[in-house]
C-alpha positions as CSV (number, residue, x, y, z in Angstrom):
1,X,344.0,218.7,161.1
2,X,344.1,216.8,164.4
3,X,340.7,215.1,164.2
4,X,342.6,211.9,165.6
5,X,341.7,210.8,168.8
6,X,344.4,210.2,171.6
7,X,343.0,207.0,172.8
8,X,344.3,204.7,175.6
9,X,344.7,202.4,173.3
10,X,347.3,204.3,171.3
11,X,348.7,206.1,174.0
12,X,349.5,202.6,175.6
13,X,351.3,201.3,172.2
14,X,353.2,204.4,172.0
15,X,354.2,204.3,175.7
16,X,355.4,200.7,175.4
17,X,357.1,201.0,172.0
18,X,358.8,203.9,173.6
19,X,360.5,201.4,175.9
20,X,361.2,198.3,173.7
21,X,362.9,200.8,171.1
22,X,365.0,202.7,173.7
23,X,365.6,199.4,175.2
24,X,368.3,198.7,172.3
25,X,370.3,201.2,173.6
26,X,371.1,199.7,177.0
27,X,371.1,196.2,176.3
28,X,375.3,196.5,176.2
29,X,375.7,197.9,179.7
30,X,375.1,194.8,182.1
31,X,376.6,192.6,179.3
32,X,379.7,195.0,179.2
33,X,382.4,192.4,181.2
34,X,381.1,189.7,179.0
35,X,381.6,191.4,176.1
36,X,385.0,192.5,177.5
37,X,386.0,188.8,177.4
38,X,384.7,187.7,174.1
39,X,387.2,190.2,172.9
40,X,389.8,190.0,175.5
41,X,389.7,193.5,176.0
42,X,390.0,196.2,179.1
43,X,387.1,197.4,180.6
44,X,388.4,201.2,179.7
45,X,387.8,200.0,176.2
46,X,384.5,198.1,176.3
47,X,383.1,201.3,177.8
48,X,383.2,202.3,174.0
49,X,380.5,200.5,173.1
50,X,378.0,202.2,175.6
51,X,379.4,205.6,174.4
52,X,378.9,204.8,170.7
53,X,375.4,203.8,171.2
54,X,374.9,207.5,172.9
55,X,376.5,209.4,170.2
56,X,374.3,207.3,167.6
57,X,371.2,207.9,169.4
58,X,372.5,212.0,169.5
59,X,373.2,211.8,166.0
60,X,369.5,209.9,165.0
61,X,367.8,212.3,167.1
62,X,369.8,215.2,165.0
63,X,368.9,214.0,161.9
64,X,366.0,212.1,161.9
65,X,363.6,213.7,164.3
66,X,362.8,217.2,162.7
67,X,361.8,214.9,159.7
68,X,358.6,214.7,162.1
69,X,357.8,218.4,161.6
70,X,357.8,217.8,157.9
71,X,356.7,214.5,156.8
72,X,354.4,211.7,157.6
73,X,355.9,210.6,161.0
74,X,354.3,207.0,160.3
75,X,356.2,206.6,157.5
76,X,359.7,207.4,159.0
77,X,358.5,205.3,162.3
78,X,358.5,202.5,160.1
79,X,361.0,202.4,157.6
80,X,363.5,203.4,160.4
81,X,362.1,200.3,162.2
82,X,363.6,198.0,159.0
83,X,366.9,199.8,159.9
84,X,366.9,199.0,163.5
85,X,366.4,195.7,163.0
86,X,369.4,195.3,160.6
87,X,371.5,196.8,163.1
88,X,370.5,194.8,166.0
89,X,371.1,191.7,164.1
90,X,374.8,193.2,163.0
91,X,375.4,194.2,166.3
92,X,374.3,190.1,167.3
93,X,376.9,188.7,164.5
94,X,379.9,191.3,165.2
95,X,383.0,189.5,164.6
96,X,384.9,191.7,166.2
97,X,385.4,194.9,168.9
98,X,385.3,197.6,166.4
99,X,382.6,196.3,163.9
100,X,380.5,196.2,167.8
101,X,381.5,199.3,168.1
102,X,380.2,201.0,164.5
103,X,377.0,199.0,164.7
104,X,376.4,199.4,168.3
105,X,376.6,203.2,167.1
106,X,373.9,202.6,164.4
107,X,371.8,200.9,166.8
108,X,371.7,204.5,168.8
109,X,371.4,206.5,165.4
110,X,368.3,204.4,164.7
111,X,366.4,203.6,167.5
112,X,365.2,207.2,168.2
113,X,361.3,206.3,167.6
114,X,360.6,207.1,170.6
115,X,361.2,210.9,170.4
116,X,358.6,210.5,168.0
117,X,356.3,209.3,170.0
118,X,356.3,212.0,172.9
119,X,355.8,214.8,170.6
120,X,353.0,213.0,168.8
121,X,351.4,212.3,172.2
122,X,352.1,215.5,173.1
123,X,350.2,217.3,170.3
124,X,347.3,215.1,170.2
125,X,347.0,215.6,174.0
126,X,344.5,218.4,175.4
127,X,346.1,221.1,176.8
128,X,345.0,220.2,180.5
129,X,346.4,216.5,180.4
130,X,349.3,216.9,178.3
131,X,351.5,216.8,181.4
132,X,350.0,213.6,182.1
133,X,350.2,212.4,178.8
134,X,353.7,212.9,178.3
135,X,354.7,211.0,181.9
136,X,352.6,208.2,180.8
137,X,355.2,208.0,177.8
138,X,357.6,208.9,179.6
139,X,357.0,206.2,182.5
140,X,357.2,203.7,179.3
141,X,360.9,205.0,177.8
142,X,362.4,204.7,181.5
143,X,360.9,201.2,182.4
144,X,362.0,200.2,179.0
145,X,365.9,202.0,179.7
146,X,366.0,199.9,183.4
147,X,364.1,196.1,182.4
148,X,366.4,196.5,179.5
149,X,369.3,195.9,181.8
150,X,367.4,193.5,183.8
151,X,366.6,191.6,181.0
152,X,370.0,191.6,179.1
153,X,371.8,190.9,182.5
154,X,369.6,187.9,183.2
155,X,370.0,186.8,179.3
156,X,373.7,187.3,179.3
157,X,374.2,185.3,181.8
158,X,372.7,182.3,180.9
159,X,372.7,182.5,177.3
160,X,375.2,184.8,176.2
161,X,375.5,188.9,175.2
162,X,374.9,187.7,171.3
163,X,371.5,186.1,171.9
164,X,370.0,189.6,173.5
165,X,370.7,190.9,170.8
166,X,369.2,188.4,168.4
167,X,365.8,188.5,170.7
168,X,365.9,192.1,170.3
169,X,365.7,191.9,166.5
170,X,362.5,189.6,166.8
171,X,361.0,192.3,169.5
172,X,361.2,194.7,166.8
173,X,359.5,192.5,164.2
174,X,357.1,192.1,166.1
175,X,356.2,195.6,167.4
176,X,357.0,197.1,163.6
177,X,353.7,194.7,162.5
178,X,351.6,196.3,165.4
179,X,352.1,200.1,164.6
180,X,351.8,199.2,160.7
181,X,348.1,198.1,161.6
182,X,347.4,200.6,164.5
183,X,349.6,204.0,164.3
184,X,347.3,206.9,163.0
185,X,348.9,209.5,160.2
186,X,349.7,212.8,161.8
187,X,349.7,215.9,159.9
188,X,352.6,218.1,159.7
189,X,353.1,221.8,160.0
190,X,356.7,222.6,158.5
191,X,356.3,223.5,155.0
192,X,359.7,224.4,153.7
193,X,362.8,222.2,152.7
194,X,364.6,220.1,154.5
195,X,367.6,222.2,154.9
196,X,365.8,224.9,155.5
197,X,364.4,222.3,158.2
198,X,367.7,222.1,159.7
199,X,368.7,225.3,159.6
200,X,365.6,226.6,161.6
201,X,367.6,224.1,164.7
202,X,370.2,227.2,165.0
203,X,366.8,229.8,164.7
204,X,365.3,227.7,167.7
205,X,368.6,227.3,170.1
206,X,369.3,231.5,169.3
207,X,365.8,232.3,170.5
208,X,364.8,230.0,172.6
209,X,366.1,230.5,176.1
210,X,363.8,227.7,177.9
211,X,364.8,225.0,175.5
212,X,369.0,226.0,176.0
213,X,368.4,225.7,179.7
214,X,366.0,222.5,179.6
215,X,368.9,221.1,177.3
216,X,371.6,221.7,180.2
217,X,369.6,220.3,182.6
218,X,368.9,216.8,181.0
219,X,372.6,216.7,179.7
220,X,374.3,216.9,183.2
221,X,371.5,215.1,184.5
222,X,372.0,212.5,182.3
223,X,375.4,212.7,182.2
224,X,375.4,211.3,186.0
225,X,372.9,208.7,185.2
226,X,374.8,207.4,182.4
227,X,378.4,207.1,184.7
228,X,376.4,205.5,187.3
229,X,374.9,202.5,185.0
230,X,378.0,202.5,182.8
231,X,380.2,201.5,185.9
232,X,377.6,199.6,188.4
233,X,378.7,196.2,187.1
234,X,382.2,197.0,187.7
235,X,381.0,197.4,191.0
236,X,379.3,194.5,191.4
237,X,382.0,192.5,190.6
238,X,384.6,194.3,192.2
239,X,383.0,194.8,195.4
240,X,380.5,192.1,195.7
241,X,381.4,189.4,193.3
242,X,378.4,189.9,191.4
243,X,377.9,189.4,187.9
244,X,375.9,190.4,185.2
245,X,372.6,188.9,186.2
246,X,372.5,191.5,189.8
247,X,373.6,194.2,188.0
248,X,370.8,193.8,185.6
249,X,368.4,193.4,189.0
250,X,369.1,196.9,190.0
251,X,366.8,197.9,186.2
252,X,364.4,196.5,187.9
253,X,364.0,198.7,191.0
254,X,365.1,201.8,188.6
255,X,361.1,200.7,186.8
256,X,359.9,201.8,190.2
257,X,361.2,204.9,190.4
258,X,360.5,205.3,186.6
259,X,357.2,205.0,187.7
260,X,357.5,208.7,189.3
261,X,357.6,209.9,185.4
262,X,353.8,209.7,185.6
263,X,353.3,211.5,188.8
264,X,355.7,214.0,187.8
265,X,353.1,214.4,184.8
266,X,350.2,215.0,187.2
267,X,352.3,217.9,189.5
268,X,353.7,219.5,185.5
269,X,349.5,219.8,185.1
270,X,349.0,221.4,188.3
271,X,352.1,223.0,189.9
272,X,354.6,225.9,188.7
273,X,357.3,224.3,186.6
274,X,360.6,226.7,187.9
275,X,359.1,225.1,191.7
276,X,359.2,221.4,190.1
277,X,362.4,221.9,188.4
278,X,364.6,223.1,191.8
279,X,362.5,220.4,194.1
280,X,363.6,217.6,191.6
281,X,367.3,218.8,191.2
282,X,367.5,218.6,194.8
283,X,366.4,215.2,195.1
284,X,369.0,214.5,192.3
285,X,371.6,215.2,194.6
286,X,370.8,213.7,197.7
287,X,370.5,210.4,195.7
288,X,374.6,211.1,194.9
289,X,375.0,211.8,198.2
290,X,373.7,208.5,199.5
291,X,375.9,206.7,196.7
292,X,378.9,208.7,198.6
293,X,378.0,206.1,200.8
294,X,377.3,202.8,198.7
295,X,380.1,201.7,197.8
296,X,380.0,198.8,200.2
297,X,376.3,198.8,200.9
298,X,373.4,196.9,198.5
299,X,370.9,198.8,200.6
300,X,372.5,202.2,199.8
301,X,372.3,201.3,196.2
302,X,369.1,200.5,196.3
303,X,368.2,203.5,197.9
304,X,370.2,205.6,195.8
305,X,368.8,204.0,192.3
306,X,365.5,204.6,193.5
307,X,366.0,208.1,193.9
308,X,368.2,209.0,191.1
309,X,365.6,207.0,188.6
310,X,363.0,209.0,190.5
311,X,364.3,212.7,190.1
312,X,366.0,212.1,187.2
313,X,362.9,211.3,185.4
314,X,360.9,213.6,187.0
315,X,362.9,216.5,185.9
316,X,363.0,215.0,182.4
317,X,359.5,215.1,182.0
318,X,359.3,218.6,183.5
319,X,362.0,219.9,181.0
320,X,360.0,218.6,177.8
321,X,356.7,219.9,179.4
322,X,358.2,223.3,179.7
323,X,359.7,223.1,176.1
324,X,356.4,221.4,174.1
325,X,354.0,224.3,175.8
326,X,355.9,226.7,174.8
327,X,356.5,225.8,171.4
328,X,353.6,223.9,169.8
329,X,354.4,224.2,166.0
330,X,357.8,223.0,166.5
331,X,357.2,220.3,169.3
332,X,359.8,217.4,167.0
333,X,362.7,220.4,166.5
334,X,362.7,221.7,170.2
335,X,362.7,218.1,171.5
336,X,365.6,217.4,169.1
337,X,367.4,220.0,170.3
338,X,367.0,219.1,173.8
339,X,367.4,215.6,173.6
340,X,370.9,216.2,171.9
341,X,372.1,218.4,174.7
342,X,370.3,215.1,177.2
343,X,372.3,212.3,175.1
344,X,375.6,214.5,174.6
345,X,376.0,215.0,178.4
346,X,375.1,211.4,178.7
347,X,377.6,210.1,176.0
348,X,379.9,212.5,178.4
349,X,379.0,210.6,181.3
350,X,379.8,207.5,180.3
351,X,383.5,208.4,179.1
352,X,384.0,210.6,182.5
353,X,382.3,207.6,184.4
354,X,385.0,205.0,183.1
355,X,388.0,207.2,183.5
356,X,386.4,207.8,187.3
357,X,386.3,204.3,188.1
358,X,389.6,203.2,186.6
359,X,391.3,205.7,188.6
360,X,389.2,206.7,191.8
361,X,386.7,203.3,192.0
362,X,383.3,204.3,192.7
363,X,383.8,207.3,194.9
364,X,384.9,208.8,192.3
365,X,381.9,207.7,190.3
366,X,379.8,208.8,193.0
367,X,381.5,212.7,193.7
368,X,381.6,212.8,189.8
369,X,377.8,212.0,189.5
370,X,377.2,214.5,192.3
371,X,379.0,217.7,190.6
372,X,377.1,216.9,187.5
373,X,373.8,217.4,190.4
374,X,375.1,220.3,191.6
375,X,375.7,222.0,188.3
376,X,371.8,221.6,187.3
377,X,371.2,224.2,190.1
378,X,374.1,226.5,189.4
379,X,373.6,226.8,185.4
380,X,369.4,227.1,186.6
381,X,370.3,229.8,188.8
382,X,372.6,231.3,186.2
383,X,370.7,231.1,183.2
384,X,367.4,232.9,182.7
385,X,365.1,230.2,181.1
386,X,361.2,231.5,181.7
């Protein structure tokens, strides 16, 4: 079956299609008080948009990635790409708050590629640098979430929230010509229908104690990360008198900690994964505990992105490592089910995030992003997962 050959080549291409796709996603979060204006709304309502792009992306990731366990994975890669472009030019041309808000949704519900690519990597990987391989993709999907926010800040504030999203239409056209001409076709091993596809999603969750837990743990941990990115450019402006073009700045020291993802890929290959999992959650929380104490201080952010981009990641990679070993034939239905839980707790995030900072400012923010921490070690020592 898999007598194609994970180059570095391909592994490269997946790795930085991984981040221009799920870049799509984020483009709306340093753009969010100029979008607010366009439409003369609140910023309690704008914060819809970042929420409707999370649910879309749960929903793609429900719906379209078991179709990788079943059929040609290049196909869907690519006709999904035709789709993502249509929605990112909608999303460019929205006339109004609520069509912005439906196709900022389909931009999520479509641009879920990359959860395609990390079990594809994953399975062509050998089994002593599949760690490694999956932090290399990993390391691409995270730089791709945090220059997105540098690069729509910086856009956004010269040129407008509309023309990001027009430039990330042409991105798309063009990386959708180089994986027509270079991704291989990957056999699948699901034979039945695709109800039957579906319905095997409950068999997983029921059995599966390590992917229930690994789904916990990336929802809460996301579910800070999300209220912390979702309400930094209030802060900015707020506190600092910042706009869009700063708040995009802090992606940009996010991509260094995002660089941890490969690390963390190294240590998966070589060190016990229950050890990994408690070391990163605790560097979770100290990064909320230093925002406790950011509010007025750009060096405390900085600090405190660093970390949280770090850990976060780091445990992300750990969770889908545990997950993919442990369940090779079903690699695109336990990564489904896990990135679900990951996006739920972040669509979660962003809601609970906004209602923090309208009525606490960022302390609340901060506490809030902190319980979610602390939670990751209470449902882990709970919860039997290995």
């Amino acid at each position: 079956m898999r007598n194609i050959k994970l180059t570095k080549s391909l592994l490269y291409l997946m790795a930085v299609g991984a981040g221009l796709v799920v870049a799509n996603n984020y483009y709306n979060q340093p753009l969010l008080n100029l979008i607010a204006k366009t439409f003369e709304v609140t910023e309690s309502q704008v914060s819809r948009i970042p929420l409707a792009t999370q649910l879309g992306y749960a929903f793609g990731l429900l719906f379209i990635i078991p179709l990788g366990d079943k059929f040609s994975r290049r196909k869907i890669i690519l006709y999904d790409f035709i789709a993502i472009i249509a929605a990112l030019l909608v999303t460019a041309m929205a006339p109004s708050l609520w069509i912005l808000t439906v196709s900022s949704f389909l931009v999520g519900f479509t641009s879920v590629v990359p959860q395609l690519f990390v079990p594809m990597a994953a399975e062509l990987a050998t089994e002593e640098n599949r760690g490694k391989v999956i932090g290399i993709v990993m390391s691409g999907l995270l730089i791709g979430i945090l220059g997105s926010r540098f690069l729509s800040g910086l856009i956004g504030e010269y040129y407008g929230w509309r023309f990001m999203y027009y430039l990330a239409a042409g991105i798309m056209v063009v990386y959708a010509t180089l994986l027509y001409y270079k991704l291989p076709n990957v056999a699948t091993d699901f034979k039945g229908t695709y109800a039957e596809l579906m319905r095997s999603l409950i068999n997983i969750i029921k059995k599966k104690p390590e992917v229930r837990i690994a789904a916990i743990r990336g929802g809460l941990a996301f579910a800070g990360f999300s209220a912390f990115w979702t309400t930094l450019v209030f802060l900015m402006e707020t506190n600092f008198g910042y706009g869009s073009a700063v708040s995009g700045m802090f992606g940009l020291l996010g991509m260094i900690g995002a660089l941890g993802a490969a690390l963390a890929g190294k240590l998966n290959d070589k060190y016990n994964h229950k050890r990994l999992v408690l070391i990163f959650s605790a560097l979770l929380i100290m990064s909320w505990v230093v925002f406790q104490f950011s509010g007025n201080s750009i060096i405390g952010l900085v600090i405190g992105v660093l970390l949280v981009d770090f850990s976060l990641q780091s445990l992300h990679v750990t969770n889908q490592n545990i997950i993919f070993s442990k369940n090779p034939d079903a690699r695109n239905r336990v990564n489904t089910i896990y990135m679900v839980g990951y996006f739920i707790g972040g669509a979660f995030g962003t809601i609970a995030g906004a209602y923090a900072w309208e009525h606490f400012q960022w302390i609340g923010v901060a506490t809030l992003g902190l319980a979610f921490s602390v939670l990751i070690l209470v449902f882990n020592t709970i919860l039997k997962s290995e």
